[in-house]
C-alpha positions in Angstrom: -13.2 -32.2 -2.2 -13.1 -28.4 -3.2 -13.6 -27.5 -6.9 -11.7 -25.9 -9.6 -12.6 -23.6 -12.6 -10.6 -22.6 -15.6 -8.3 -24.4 -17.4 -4.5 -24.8 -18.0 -2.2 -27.2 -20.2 0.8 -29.0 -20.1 2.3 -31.2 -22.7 -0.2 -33.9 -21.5 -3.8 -33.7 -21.2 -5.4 -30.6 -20.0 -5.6 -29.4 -16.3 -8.2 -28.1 -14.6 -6.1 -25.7 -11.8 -7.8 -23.1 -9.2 -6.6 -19.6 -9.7 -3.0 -18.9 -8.4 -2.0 -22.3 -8.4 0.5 -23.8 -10.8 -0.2 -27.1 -12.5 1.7 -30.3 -12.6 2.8 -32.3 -15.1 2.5 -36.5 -15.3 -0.7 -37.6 -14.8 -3.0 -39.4 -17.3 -5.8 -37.5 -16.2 -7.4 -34.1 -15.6 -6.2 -33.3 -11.9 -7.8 -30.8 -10.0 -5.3 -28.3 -7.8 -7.5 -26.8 -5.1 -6.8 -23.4 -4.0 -5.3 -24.1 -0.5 -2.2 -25.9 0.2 -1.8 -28.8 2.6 -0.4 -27.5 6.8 2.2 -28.1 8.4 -0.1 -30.3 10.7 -0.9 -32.4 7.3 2.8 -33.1 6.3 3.9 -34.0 10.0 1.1 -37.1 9.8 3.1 -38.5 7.3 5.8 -40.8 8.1 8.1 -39.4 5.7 7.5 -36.2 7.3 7.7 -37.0 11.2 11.7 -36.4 11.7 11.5 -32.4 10.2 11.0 -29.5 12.8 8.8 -26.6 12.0 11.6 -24.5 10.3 12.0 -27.4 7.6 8.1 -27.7 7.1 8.2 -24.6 6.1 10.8 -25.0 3.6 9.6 -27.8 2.1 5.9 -26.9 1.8 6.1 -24.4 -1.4 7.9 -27.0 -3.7 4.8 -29.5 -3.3 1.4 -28.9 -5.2 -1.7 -30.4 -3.8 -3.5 -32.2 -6.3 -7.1 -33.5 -6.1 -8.0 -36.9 -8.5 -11.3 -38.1 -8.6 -12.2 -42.0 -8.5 -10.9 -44.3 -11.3 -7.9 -42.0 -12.3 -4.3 -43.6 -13.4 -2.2 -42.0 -11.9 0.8 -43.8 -12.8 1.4 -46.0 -15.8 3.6 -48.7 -15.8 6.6 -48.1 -18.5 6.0 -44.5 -18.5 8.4 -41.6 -17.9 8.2 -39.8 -14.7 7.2 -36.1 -13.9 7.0 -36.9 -10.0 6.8 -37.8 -6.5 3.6 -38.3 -5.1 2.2 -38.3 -1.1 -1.2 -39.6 -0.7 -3.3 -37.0 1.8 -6.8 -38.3 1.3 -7.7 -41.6 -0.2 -6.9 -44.7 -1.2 -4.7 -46.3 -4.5 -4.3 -49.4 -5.6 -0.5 -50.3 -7.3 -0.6 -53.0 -10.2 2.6 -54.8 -11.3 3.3 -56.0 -14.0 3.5 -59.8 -12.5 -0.3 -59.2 -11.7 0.1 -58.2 -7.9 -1.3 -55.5 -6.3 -1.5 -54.0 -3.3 -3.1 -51.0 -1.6 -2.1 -47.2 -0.5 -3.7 -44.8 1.5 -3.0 -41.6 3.7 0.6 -41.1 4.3 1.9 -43.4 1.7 4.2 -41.9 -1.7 4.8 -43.6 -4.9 6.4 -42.4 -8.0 10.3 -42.0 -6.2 11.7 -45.1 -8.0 11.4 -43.6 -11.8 13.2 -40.7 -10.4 15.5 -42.4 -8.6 16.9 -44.8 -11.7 15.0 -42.8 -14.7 13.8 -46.5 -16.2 10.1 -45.5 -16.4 7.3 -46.3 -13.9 7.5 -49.7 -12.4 3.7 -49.9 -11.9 0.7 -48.9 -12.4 -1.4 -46.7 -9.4 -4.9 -46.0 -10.1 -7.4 -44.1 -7.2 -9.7 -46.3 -5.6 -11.5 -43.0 -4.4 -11.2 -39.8 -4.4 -7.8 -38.6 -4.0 -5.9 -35.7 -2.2 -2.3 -36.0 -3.0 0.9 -33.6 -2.6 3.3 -33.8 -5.6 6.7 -32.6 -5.8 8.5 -32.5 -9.5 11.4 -34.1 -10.3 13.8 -31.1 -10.3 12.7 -30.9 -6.7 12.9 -34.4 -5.3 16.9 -34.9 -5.2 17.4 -31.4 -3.4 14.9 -32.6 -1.1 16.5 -35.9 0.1 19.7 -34.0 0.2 18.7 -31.0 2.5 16.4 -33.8 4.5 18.8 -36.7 5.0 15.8 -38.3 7.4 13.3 -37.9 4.7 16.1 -40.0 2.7 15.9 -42.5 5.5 12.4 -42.9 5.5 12.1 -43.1 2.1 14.8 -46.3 2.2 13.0 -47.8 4.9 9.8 -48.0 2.9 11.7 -49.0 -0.2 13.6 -51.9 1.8 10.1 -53.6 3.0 8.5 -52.9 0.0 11.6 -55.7 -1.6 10.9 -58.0 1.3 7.2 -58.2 0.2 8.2 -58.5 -3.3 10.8 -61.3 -2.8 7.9 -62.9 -0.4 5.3 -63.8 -3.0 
């Protein structure tokens, strides 16, 4: 994991960010935002990402910030508002529910899409099992997103539909 200097705020908790990077907003913790910015070659080993061409890549990689969480972190309360989408790059998550499941996430998985989908707060709890390299994408970001990317849309349903079908199945 790179490192950081200097500081930066939010209304939250502070942020540690690397020059010329912009902070983002939602996490319980101090994040770190490395100076380099996932590829191209990064996005297209995630699912989500597999359908888009080079051209939309392109596009899309400015609106995401690459955030770096060490070990232990919340990212994600249950109840609380939500500030974004999130990609997992490097690492590994565990999601709590309030019913007392969990379940784990790692490289190429995304969490955060239903608060900003229905605006009814988180619906679980994600903490990093290690440390984490994430992408995040803000909220003002994620609709245009799924509009201009229809098979990013699709993707994202498909993951929502068999993450009810587990649900439903314990």
């Amino acid at each position: 994991m790179r490192a950081c200097a200097g500081t930066s705020t939010y209304p939250g908790p502070p942020m540690r960010a690397c020059a010329g990077t912009s902070t983002y907003p939602g996490f319980s913790a101090t994040p770190r935002i490395p100076e380099t910015m996932a590829t191209r070659a990064e996005m297209r080993k995630v699912r989500l990402f597999q359908d888009l061409d080079d051209s939309e890549l392109d596009e899309l990689l400015p609106s995401w910030t690459e955030v770096e969480q060490p070990r232990g972190t919340r990212l994600m309360i249950h109840g609380s508002p939500g500030f974004g989408f999130m990609v997992i790059l490097e690492g590994q998550a565990e999601v709590s529910t309030p019913d007392g499941a969990t379940h784990k996430l790692g490289p190429g998985d995304f969490f955060g899409e239903m608060e900003l989908l229905d605006h009814r707060g988180r619906s679980a709890t994600v903490e990093s099992k290690t440390p984490m390299r994430l992408l995040a994408l803000v909220e003002k970001d994620f609709k245009p997103m799924l509009l201009r990317h229809p098979q990013v849309a699709y993707r994202l349903l498909q993951t929502l539909s068999r993450r009810i079908r587990d649900a439903e199945a314990r």
